[in-house]
Backbone as numpy.savetxt, mean C-alpha at the origin, in Angstrom:
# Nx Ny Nz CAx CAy CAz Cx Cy Cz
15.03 -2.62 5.43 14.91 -3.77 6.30 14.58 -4.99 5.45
15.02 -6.21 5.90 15.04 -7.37 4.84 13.39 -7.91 5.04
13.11 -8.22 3.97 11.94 -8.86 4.12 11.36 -10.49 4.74
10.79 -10.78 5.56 10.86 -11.33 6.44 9.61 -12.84 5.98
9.30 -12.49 5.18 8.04 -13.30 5.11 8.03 -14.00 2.74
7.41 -14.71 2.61 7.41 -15.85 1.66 6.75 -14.83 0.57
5.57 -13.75 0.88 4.67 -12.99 0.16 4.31 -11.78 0.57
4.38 -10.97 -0.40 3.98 -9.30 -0.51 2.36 -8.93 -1.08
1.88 -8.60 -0.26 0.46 -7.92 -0.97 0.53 -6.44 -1.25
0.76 -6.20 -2.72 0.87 -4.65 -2.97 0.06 -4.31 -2.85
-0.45 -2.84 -2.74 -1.29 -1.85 -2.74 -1.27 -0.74 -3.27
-1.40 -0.01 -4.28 -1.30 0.89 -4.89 -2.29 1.24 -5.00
-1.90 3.43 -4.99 -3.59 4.12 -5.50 -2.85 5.56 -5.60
-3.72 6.41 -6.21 -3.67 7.59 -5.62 -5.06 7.96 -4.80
-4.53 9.47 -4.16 -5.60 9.56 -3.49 -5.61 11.60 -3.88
-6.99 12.36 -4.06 -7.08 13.49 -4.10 -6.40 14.52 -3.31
-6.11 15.34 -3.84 -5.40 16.56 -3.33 -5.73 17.06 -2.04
-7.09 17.16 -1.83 -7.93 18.00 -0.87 -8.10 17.18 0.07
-7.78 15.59 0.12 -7.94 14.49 1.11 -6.65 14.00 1.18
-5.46 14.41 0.69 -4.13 13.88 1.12 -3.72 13.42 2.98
-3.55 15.19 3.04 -3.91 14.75 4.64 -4.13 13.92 5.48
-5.71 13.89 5.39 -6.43 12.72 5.88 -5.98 11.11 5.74
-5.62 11.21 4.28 -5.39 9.93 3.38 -4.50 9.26 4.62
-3.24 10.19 4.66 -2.19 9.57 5.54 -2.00 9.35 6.77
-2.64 10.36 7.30 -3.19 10.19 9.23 -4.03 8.76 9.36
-5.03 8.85 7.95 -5.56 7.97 8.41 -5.02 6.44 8.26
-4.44 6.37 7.25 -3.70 4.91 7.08 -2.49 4.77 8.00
-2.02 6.04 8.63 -0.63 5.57 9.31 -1.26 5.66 10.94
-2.41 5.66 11.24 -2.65 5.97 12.65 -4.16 5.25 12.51
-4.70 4.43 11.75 -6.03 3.95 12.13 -5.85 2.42 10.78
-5.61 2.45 9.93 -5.61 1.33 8.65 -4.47 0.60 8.93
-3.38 1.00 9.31 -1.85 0.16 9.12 -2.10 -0.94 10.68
-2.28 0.14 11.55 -2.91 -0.53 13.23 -3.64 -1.88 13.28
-4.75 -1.49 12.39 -6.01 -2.64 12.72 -5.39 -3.82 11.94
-4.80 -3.51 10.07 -4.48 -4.43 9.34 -3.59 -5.07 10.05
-2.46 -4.83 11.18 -1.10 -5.66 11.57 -1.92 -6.40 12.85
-3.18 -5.95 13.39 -3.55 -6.98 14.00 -3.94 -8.20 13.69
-4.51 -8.60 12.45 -4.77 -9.77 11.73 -3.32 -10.67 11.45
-4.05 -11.94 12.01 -3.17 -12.66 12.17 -2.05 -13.18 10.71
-1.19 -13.41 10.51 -0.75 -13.88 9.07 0.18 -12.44 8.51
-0.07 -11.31 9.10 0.46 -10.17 8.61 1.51 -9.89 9.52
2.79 -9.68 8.85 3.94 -9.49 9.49 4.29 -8.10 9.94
4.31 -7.23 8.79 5.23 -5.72 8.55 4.36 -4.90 7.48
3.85 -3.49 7.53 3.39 -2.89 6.45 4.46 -1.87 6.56
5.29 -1.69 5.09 5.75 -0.54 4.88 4.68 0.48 3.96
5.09 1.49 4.09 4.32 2.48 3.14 5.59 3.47 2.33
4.73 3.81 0.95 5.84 4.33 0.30 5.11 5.96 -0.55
5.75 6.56 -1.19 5.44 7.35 -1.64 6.23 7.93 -3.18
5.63 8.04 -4.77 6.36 8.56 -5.37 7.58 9.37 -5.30
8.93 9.35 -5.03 9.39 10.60 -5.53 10.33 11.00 -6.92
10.38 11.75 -7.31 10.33 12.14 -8.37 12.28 11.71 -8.42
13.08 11.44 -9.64 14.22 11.18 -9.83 14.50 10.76 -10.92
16.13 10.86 -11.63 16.03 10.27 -13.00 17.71 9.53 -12.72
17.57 9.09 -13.83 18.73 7.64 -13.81 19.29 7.83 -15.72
20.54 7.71 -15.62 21.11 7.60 -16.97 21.04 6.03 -16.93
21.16 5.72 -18.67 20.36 4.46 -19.31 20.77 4.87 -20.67
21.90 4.26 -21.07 22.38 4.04 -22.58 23.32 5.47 -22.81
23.82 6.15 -21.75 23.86 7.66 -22.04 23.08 8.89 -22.25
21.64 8.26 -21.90 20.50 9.06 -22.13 19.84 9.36 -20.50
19.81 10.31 -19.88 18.83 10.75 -19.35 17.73 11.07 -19.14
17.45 9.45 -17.93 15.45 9.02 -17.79 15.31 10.05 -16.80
13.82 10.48 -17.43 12.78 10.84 -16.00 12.59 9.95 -14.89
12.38 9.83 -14.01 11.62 9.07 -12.85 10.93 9.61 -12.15
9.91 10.09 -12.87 8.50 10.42 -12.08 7.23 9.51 -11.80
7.23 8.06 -12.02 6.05 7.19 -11.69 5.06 7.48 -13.10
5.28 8.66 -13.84 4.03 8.08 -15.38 2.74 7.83 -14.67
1.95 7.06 -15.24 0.43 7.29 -14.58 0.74 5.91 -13.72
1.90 5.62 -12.78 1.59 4.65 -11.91 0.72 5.50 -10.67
0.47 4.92 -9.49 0.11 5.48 -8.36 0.59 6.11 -7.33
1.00 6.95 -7.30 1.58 7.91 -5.89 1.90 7.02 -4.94
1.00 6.12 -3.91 1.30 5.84 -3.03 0.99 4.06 -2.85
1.99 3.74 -2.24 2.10 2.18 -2.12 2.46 1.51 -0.66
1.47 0.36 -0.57 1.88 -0.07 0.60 2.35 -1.42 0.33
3.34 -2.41 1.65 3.59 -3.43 1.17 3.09 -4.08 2.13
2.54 -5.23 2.22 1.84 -6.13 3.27 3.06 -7.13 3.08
3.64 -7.03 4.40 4.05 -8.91 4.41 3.25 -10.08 5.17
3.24 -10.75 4.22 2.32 -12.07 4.92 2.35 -12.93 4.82
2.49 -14.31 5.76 2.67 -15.71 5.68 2.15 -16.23 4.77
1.19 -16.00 3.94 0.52 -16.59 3.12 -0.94 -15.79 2.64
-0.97 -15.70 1.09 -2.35 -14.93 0.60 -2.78 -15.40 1.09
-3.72 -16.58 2.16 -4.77 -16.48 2.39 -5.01 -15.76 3.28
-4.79 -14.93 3.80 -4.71 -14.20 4.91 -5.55 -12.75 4.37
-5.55 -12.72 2.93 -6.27 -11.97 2.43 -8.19 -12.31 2.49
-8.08 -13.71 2.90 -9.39 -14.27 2.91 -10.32 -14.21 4.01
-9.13 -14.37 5.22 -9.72 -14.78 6.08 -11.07 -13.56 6.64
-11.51 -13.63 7.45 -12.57 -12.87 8.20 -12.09 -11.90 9.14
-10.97 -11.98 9.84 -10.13 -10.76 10.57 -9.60 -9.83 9.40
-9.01 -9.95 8.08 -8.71 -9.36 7.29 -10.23 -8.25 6.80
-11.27 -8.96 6.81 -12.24 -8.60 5.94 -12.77 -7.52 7.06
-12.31 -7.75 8.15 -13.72 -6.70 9.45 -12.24 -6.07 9.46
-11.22 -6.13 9.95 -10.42 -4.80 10.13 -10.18 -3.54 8.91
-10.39 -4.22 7.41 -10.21 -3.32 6.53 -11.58 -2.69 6.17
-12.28 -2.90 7.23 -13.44 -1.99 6.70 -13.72 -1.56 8.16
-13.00 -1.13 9.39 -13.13 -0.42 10.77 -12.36 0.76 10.17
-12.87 1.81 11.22 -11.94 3.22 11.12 -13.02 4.02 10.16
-12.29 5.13 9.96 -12.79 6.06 9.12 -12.24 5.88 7.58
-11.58 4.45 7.26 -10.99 4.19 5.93 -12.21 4.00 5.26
-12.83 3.42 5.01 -13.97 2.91 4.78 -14.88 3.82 3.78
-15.50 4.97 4.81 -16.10 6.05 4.45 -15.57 7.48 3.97
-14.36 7.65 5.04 -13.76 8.94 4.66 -12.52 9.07 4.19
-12.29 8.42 3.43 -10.78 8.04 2.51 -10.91 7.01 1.15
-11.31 6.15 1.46 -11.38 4.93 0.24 -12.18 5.84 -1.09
-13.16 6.35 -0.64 -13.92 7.18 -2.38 -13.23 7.98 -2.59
-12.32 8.68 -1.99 -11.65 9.69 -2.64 -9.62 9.01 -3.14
-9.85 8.08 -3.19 -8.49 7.14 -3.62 -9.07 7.05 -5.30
-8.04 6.43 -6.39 -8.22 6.09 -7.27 -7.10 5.56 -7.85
-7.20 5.34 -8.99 -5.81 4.43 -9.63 -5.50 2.90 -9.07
-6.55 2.28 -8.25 -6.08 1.26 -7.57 -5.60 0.40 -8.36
-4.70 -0.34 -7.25 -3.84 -1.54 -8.11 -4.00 -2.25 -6.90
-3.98 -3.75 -6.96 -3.80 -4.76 -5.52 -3.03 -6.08 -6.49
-1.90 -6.39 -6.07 -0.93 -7.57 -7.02 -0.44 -8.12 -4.94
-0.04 -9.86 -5.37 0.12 -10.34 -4.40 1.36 -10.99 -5.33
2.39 -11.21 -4.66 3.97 -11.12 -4.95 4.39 -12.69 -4.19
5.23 -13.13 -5.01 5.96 -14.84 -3.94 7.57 -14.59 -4.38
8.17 -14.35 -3.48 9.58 -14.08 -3.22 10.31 -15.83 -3.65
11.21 -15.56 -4.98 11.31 -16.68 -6.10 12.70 -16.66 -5.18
């Protein structure tokens, strides 16, 4: 689907084996919900490593992600400040993200993107 908005707020992490599960119930049914209620936020896709390779010079690449992060989300949004505001700041800390998912994530990455 085309992207709809001026800026992308990435999100990257992994998250533990034994909390996968959770990881994803909880961001696709309690984190993705609250975040698209804040105003300024358009569309969250979510993504996931998968593994693939690509020829390149006649040589055959891996495409397994290397120590990037398993899992990625994309925020579209009218504008970073939307990362500032105070609806941003109380919805990403409602739910069970907070306590029963966020400590068991790691690898974080957060990059904010302007569509050139």
């Amino acid at each position: 689907m085309p992207i709809a908005t001026k800026y992308l707020f990435i999100v990257s992490m992994d998250v533990t084996k034994e909390k996968e599960a959770l990881f994803n119930e909880v961001y696709d049914t309690e984190h993705v919900p609250l975040l698209l209620k804040v105003p300024g936020i358009r569309a969250v896709t979510r993504w996931k490593t998968e593994p693939a390779a690509f020829n390149l010079a006649g040589e055959r690449k891996l495409l397994d992600g290397g120590s990037e992060p398993n899992y990625v989300a994309l925020y579209e949004l009218d504008s970073p400040d939307v990362l500032l505001s105070k609806e941003w700041a109380a919805a990403a800390e409602k739910g069970r993200w907070p306590a029963e998912v966020r400590p068991f994530t790691s690898n974080r990455r957060h990059v904010v993107r302007k569509m050139i």
